[in-house]
C-alpha positions, 0 to 999 in steps of 0.5 A: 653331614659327617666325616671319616674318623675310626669308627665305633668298635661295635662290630656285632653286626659284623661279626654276625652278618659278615661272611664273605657271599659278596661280589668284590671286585678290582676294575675300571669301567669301560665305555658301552659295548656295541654287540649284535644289538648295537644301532646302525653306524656303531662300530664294535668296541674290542674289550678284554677283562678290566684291567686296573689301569683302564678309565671309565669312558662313558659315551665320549667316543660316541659323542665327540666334544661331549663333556660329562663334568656334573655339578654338586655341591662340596660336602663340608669337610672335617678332616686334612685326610678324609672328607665325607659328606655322609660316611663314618662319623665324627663325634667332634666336627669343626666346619668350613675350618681352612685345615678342613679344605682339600690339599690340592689346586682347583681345577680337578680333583687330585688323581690320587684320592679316592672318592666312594659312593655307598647305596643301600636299597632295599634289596642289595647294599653296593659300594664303589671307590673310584679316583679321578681319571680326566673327566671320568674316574677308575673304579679301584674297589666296588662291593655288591651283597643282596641283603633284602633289607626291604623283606617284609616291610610291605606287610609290618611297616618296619625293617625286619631284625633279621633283614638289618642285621643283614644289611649290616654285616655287609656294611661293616664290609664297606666301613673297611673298605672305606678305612683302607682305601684312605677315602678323602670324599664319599657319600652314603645313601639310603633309599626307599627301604628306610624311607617307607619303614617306621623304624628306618631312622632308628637303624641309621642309627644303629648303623651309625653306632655299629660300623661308623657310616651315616646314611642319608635317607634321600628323596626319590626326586634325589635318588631319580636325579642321581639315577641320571647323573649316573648312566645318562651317558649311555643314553642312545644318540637321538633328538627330543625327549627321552626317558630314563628309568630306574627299577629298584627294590622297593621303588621304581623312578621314571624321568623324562629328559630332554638331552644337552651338551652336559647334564640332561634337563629333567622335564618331569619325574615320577616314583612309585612306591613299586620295585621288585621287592615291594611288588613280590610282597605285595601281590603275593609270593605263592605262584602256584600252577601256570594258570595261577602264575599267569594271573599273578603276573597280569596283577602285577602288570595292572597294580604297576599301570596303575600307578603310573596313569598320572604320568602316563598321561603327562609324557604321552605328548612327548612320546607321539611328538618325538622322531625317536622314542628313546629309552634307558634302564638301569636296575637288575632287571634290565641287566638280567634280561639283557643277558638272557636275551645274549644268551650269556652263561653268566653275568658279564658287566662289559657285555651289557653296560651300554648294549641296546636291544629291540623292546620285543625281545624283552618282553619276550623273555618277560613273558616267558619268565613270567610263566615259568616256576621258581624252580625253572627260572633258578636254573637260567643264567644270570638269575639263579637263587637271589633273582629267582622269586623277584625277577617276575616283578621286575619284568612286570614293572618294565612291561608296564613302563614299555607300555607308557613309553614305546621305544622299539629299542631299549638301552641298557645300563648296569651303572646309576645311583653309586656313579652318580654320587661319584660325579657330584663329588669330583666335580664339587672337589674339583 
């Protein structure tokens, strides 16, 4: 673990890669909309554009009594001002030294620091920076660049010069965001891209040099637990076993859960090596005529199943057993699905977070994308040029878990890895 200092100078990639295509953004999250697609007995959550001075609510109005507070442990701390367990590094570190610990009392994390989370995946780099609020946090700043870092990788084994210098121009964006925002906690990620790629270490390092973060490649079973921590909150009020699942880039996590008054208890867990990037290369991106296309998506579909057999297999009692089958996504895919079934003219974070909407109507729209060319899925809302050639994949990885898991309704969460970084560090500061 490492700690905040100035980091390095180099900022070639920066300069390279930096131009201003990212999503910034200044809000603080809301608790789930409840839509036309809402369960019986929820009543309509009246929301107007995020303001600054809203917390983020989770799921406490739905479940009275609930506390959401998850553990985590402190990272070691190496600075008066700014803690980090993995950000921009320190070349000179003393550990566990009494001027290293927060200046604060125990209890909960000072309202005024700020904490910040980093996920680097293999199709898109995300921060957020975010204060404590009660027991949720404000989000004060939050970035968003695809850089498909996972490009290629399916058929080299390694990161692609021109995919990492992608990733770190975006970055260097977050390395000053860090720096201005005064972040006292945070930590970065890395995922599936560099554990897979031959030279992943060797762009850790590169980023480390570069822009001062130190990524931590984690595990899937990490990035599959942080995925709950984070949006498990918006799962739908039920009794028995749930699943939760995550479809990434290059990797989609299925966990099944057994609900609790706090963190749910993980019950079983699968990664495949399986997103929406490593499928695309996989299979093949030529999609040809509708017949073609056709074929394509039923490849994707069984090549996915496959993968999931084993876990299939172990889950299948839960599901048959269980009075209601609950399911809760996070990933582009659902969020995407989940505006195109609104019919939303472009993508609307308040609309979707939380909303709960029947599994046919998302294997409807599956079954249409899937069938459509590039060019006509270019022009739908919400998907447009970045989504267009992946969004195929993503449907095909999402029928196949409906499949394993047959819930009529499935909840929707544009929240996961990032969010939940930010609650194992406040409650590790707290």
């Amino acid at each position: 673990m490492a700690d905040v200092s100035p980091p390095d100078t180099n900022r070639r990639a920066g300069r390279k890669g930096g131009k201003k295509s990212g999503k910034v953004a200044d809000f603080r999250y809301k608790g789930p909309p409840q839509l036309n697609d809402r369960r019986p007995g929820q009543s309509p959550d009246n929301r107007g554009e995020p303001k600054a001075s809203e917390p983020q609510r989770g799921a406490s109005n739905r479940r009275k009594g609930r506390r959401r507070r998850h553990g985590g442990k402190p990272a070691q701390t190496q600075s008066p001002q700014v803690q980090s367990s993995q950000v921009l590094a320190q070349p000179e570190t003393r550990p566990n030294s009494a001027a290293d610990k927060p200046r604060h009392p125990r209890g909960t994390p000072h309202p005024r620091q700020a904490y910040a989370a980093l996920d680097l995946g293999t199709n898109n780099c995300r921060l957020l920076i975010a204060r404590p609020s009660g027991e949720n946090f404000t989000v004060i700043d939050a970035f968003s660049r695809v850089v498909r870092l996972g490009e290629g990788l399916a058929a080299s084994g390694q990161l692609s010069e021109a995919a990492m210098d992608r990733a770190l121009g975006a970055l260097q964006v977050c390395s000053d965001k860090l720096r201005r925002r005064n972040v006292f906690l945070a930590r970065s990620v890395a995922t599936e891209a560099c554990r897979r790629a031959s030279n992943g270490e060797e762009f850790i390092e590169r980023v480390r040099r570069e822009t001062g973060i130190v990524l931590d490649i984690i595990s899937a079973q990490e990035e599959a637990r942080l995925a709950v921590l984070g949006c498990h909150v918006l799962l739908e009020q039920g009794t028995g076993p749930a699943v939760i699942f995550d479809i990434g880039g290059g990797s989609t996590e299925l966990v099944l859960i057994e609900p609790t008054d706090t963190v749910p208890r993980i019950l079983d867990w699968v990664s495949v090596p399986w997103g929406v990037v490593s499928l695309t290369d996989t299979v093949g991106r030529s999609e040809g005529d509708a017949e073609t296309r056709l074929a394509r998506y039923a490849e994707m579909r069984r090549t996915v199943f496959d993968s999931f057999t084993d876990f299939a297999k172990r889950v299948a009692p839960a599901a048959s057993d269980a009075e209601d089958v609950r399911l809760l996504g996070t990933s582009g895919t659902v969020t995407t699905l989940a505006s195109l079934h609104l019919g939303l003219p472009q993508y609307d974070r308040r609309a979707v977070d939380g909303l709960i909407v029947p599994s046919q109507s998302m294997r409807g729209i599956a079954d249409r994308l899937s069938a459509m060319s590039p060019d006509e899925r270019r022009t739908l809302p919400c998907i447009g040029n970045d989504r267009a050639d992946l969004v195929v994949a993503g449907c095909a990885i999402l029928e196949s878990i409906l499949d394993i898991w047959p819930a009529n309704r499935l909840g929707v969460a544009d929240r996961g890895i990032r969010e939940g970084i930010l609650r194992s560090l406040m409650a590790g500061a707290a």
